[in-house]
C-alpha positions as CSV (number, residue, x, y, z in Angstrom):
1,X,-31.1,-20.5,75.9
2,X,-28.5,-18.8,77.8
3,X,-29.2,-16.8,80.8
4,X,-26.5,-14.7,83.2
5,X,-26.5,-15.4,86.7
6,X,-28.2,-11.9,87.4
7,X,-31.0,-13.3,85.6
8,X,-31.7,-16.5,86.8
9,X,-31.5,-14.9,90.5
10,X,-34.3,-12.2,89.1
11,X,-36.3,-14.8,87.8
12,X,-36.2,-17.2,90.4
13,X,-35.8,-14.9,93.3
14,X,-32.7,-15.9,94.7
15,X,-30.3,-13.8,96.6
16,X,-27.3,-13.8,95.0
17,X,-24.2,-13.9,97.5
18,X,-20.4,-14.1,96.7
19,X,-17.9,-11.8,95.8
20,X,-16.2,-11.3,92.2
21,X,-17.7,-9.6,88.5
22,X,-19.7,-13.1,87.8
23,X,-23.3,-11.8,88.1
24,X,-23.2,-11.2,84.0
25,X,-21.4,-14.7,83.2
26,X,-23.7,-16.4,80.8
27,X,-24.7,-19.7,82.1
28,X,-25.5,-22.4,79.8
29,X,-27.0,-24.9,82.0
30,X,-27.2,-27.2,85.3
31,X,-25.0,-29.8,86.1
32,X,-24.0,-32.0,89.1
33,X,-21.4,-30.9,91.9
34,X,-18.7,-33.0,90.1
35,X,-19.2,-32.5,86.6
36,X,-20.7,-29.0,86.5
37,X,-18.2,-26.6,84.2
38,X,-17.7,-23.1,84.4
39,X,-20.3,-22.1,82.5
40,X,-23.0,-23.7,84.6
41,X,-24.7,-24.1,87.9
42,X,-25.3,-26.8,90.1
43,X,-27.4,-27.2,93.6
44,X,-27.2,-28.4,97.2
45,X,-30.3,-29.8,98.9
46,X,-29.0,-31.8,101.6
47,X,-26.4,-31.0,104.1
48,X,-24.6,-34.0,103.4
49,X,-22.8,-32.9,99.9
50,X,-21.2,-29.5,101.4
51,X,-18.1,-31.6,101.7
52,X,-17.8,-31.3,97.5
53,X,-18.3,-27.4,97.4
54,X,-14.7,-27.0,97.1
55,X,-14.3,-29.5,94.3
56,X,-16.9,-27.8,91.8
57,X,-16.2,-25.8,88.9
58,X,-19.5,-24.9,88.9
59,X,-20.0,-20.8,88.2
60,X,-22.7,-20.6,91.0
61,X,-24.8,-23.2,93.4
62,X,-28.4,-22.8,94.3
63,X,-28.5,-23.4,97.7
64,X,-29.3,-22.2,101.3
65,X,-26.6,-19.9,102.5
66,X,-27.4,-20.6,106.5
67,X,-25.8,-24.2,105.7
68,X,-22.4,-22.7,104.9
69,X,-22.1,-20.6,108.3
70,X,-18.7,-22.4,109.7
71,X,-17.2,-21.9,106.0
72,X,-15.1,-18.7,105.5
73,X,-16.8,-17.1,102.5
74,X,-13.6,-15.6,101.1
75,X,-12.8,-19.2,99.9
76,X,-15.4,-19.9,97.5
77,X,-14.8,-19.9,93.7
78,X,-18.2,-19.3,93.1
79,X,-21.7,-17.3,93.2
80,X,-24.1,-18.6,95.9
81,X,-28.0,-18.5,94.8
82,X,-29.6,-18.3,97.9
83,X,-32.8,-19.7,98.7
84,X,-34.8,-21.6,101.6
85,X,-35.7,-24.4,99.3
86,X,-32.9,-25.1,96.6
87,X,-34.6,-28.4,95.2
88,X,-37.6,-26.6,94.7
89,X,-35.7,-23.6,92.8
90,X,-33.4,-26.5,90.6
91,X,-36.6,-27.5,89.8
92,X,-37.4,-24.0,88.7
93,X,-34.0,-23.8,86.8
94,X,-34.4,-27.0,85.1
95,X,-37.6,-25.5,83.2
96,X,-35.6,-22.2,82.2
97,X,-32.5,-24.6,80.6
98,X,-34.7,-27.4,79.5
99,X,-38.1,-26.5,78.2
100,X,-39.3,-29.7,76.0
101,X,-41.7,-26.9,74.5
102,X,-38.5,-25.0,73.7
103,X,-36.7,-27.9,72.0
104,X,-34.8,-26.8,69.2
105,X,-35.1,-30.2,67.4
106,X,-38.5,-29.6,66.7
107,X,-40.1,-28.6,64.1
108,X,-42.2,-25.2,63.3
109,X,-44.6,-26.7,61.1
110,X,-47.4,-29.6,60.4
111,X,-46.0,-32.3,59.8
112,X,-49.0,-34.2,57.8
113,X,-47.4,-35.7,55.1
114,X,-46.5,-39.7,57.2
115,X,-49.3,-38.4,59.4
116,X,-52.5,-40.0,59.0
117,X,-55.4,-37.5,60.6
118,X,-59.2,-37.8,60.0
119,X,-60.5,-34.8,58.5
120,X,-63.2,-34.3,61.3
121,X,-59.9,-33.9,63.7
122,X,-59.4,-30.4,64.7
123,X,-55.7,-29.2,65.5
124,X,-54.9,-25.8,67.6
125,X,-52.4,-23.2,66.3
126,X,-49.0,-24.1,66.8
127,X,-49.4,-27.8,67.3
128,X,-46.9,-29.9,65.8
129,X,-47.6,-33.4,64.4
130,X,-44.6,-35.6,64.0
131,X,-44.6,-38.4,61.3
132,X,-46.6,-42.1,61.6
133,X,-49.0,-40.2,63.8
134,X,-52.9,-41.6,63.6
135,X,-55.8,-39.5,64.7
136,X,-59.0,-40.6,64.0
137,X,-62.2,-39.0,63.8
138,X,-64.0,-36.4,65.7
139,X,-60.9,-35.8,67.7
140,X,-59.5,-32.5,69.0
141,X,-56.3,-31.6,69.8
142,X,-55.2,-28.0,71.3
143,X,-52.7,-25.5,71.1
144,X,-49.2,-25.6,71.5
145,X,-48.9,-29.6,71.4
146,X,-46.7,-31.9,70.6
147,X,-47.9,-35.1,69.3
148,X,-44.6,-37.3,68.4
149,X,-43.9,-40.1,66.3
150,X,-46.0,-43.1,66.0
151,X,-48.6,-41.6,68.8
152,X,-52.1,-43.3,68.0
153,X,-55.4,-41.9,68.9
154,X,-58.5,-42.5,69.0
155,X,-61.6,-41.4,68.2
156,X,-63.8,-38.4,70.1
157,X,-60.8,-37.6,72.4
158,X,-60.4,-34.3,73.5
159,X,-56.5,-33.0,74.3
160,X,-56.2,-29.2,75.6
161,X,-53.2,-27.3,75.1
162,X,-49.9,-27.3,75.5
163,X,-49.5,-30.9,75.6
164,X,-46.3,-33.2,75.2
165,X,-47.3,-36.6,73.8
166,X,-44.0,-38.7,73.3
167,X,-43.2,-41.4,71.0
168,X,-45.7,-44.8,70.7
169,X,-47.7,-44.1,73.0
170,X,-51.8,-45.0,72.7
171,X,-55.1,-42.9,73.9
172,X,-58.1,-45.0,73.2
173,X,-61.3,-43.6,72.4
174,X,-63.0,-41.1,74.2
175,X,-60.2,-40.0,77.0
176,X,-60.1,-36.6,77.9
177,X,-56.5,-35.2,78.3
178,X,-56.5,-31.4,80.2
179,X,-53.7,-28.8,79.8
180,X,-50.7,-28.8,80.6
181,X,-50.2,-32.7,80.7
182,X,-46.9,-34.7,79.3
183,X,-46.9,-38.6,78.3
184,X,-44.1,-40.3,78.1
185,X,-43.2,-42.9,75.7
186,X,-44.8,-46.2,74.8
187,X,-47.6,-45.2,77.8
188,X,-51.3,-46.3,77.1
189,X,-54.3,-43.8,78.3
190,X,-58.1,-45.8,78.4
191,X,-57.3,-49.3,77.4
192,X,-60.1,-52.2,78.5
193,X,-59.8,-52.5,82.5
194,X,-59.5,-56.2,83.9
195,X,-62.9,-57.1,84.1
196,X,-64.5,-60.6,83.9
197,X,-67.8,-62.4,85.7
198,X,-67.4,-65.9,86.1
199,X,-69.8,-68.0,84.6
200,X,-68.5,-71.6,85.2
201,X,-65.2,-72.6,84.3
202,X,-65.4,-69.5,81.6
203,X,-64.5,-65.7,82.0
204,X,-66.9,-63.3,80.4
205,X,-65.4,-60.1,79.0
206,X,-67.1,-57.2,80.7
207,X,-67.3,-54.7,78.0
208,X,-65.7,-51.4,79.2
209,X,-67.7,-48.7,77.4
210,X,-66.3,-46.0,80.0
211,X,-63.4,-43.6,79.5
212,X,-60.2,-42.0,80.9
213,X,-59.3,-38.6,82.2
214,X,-56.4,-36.9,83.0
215,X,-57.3,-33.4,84.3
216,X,-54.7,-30.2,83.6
217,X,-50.8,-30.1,84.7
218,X,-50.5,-34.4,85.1
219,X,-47.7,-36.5,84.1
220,X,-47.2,-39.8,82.8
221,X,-43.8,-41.6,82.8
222,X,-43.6,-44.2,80.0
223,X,-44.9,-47.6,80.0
224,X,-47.5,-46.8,82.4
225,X,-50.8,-48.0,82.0
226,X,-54.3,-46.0,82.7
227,X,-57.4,-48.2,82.2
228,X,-60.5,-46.9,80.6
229,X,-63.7,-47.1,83.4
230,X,-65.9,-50.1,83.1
231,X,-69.3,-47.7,82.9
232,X,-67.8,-43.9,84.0
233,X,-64.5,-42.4,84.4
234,X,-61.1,-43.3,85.3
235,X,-59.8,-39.8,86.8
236,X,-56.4,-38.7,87.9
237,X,-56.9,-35.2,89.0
238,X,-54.9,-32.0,88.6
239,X,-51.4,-31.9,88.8
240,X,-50.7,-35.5,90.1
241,X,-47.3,-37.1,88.7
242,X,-47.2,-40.8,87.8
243,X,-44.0,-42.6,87.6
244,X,-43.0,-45.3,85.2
245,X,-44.5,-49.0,84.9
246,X,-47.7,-47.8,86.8
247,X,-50.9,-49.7,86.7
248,X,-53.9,-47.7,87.3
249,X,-56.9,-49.8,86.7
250,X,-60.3,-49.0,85.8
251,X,-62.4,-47.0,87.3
252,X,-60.1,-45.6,90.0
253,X,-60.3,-42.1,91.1
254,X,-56.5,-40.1,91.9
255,X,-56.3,-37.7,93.4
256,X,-55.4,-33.9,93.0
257,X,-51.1,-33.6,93.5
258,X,-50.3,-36.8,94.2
259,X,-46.9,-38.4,93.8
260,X,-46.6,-42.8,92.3
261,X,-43.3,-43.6,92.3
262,X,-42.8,-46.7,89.8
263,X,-44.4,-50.1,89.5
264,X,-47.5,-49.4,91.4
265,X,-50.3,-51.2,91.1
266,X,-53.8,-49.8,92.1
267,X,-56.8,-52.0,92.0
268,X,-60.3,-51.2,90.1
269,X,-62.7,-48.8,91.8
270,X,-60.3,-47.4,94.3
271,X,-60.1,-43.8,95.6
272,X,-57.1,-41.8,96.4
273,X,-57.1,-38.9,98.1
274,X,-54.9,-35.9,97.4
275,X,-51.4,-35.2,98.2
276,X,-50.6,-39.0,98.5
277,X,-47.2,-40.2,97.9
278,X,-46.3,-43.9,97.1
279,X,-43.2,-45.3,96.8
280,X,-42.1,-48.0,94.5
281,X,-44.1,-51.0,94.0
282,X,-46.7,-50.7,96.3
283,X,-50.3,-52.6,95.6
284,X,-53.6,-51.7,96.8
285,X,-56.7,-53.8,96.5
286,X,-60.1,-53.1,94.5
287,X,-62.6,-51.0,96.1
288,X,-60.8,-49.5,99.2
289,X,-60.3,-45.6,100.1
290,X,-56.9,-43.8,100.7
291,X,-57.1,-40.7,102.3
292,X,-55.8,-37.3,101.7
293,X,-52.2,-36.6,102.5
294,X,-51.6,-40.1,103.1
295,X,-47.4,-41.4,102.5
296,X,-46.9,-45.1,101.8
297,X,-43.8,-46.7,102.1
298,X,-42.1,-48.4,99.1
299,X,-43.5,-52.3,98.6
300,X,-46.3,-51.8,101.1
301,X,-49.7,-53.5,100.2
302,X,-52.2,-52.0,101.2
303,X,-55.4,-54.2,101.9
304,X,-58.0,-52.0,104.1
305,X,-58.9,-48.5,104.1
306,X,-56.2,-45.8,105.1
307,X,-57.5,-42.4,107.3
308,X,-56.2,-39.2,106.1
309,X,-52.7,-38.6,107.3
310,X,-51.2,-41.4,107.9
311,X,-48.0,-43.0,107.1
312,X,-48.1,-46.9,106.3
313,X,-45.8,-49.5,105.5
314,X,-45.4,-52.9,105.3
315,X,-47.6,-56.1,103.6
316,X,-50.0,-55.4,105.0
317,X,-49.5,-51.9,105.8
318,X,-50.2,-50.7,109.0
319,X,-48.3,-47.5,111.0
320,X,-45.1,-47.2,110.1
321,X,-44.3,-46.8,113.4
322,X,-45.7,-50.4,114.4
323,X,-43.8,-51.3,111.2
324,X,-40.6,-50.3,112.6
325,X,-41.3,-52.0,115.8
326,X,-42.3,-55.2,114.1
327,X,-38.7,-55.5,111.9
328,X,-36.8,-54.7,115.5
329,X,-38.7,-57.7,116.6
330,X,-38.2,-59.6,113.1
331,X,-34.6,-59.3,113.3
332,X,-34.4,-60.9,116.9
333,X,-36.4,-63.9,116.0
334,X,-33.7,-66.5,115.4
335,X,-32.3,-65.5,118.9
336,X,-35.5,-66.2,120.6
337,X,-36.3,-69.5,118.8
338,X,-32.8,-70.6,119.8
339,X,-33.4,-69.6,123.7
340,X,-37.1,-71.2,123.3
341,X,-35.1,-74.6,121.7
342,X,-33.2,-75.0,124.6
343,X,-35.9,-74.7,127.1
């Protein structure tokens, strides 16, 4: 869908600065600095790309005017969309252009006929059901989903509305799936947790008879993996966004508006607070607690507790600050051993 520049400042509240008749240009969509045409926009976050303005073709950039104060304005070629926090409103923008719920390679009908669905299931209005789909029995799905091609699930699971399930991915038995909530491809929601007692030289399975739960506004990136609980729930609470190649194991409690950046790990029976942010491949041990707005640095490993607010780092993680410290003194080491050789 097309949208002038008027528009998008209206529905994103931005102020729209610049001179020339382009307020009614319709804009198609968002583009980088460099590639974006004249019939899009584009976005500065960071102070750092200014030095490009001149180069776009972009029809208008989302941005905070205060950042452009030493450039003479009569030089632009384009509409500034003011705003305080410009990532925030491309993000904004982003959902205008690209809707996955507006997709016009969908289709506006059941698609039942490859689909195999238990005639217990029940299926809101305006859900669409690609082909190879399974659904098996007792099962709900709600309004306004998507449920793409070769998605299996299982039985007694309960999936609210406006959902986006993606190709191949699996939801075991039982898991709850709230509003709101997208799943990327090949993904698996409430598979058996990794869970064994020893008895000799032999494992024994530990049958997982619990379930999964992802509350409303959560999203999955693909090939992420959420076990089901041993006995209770695995939860990852409202609007919390999971990266790819996650592993969140059983029994392990997310909190509400956190952010896992990609191959994660997290350990059975752990809590995490909300607000959290992990970066990339970052383990944390069974049965510990991370508090609430807690940031951890990318390949940390996390082996104790974490207090609310802190920032960690490191294997094991401790204050990033001491973390810091610690790689100063790292990099010296050679030097020192070489002084203490000689002694």
């Amino acid at each position: 869908m097309d949208y002038s520049i008027k528009e998008i400042a209206n529905l994103l509240s931005l102020n729209i600065i610049g001179k020339g008749n382009f307020a009614d240009l319709k804009i198609k969509g968002i583009n980088s600095l460099k590639d974006a045409g004249k019939d899009e926009i584009s976005f500065i976050s960071d102070r750092k790309y200014i030095r490009y303005i001149n180069e776009t073709k972009a029809a208008a950039l989302i941005m905070d005017f205060s950042l452009l104060k030493d450039y003479p304005l009569e030089n632009f070629k384009f509409i500034i969309l003011d705003t305080k926090n410009p990532y925030l409103a491309f993000a904004r923008a982003s959902q205008l252009f690209y809707n996955s719920n507006n997709d016009d390679s969908s289709s506006s009908q059941f698609l039942l006929d490859d689909a195999f669905i238990d005639k217990t299931v029940i299926i809101g209005g305006d859900t669409i059901i690609y082909p190879n789909v399974c659904i098996e029995k007792e099962s709900k799905i709600g309004k306004n989903c998507k449920i793409m091609h070769g998605v299996f699930i299982g039985q007694n699971v309960n999936i609210g509305d406006n959902v986006i399930i993606y190709p191949n991915v699996v939801v075991y038995n039982k898991s709850n799936i709230g509003n709101n909530c997208i799943i990327h491809a090949g993904s698996v929601i409430g598979s058996d947790g990794f869970g064994y007692a020893k008895d000799g030289k032999e494992y024994v399975k530990i049958v997982h008879s619990g379930n999964a739960v992802l509350e409303d506004d959560v999203e999955i990136g693909a090939l992420t993996s959420v076990d089901r609980g041993a006995i209770g729930s695995t939860i990852i609470k409202k609007g919390t966004k999971i990266d790819n190649l996650v592993q969140i194991a059983h029994n392990v409690l997310v909190g509400e508006n956190c952010a896992i950046a990609s191959q994660t790990g997290i350990a059975g029976s752990s809590t995490i607070g909300d607000n959290v942010i992990m970066g990339g491949q970052v383990g944390i041990a069974g049965h510990l607690t991370v508090g609430n707005n807690v940031m951890v640095a990318a390949q940390s490993g996390i082996s104790h507790d974490i207090k609310d607010n802190e920032v960690v780092a490191g294997s094991p993680a401790i204050p990033i600050k001491e973390w810091r410290l610690s790689m100063v003194l790292f990099k010296k080491l050679p030097e020192l051993f070489n002084k203490i050789k000689k002694i």
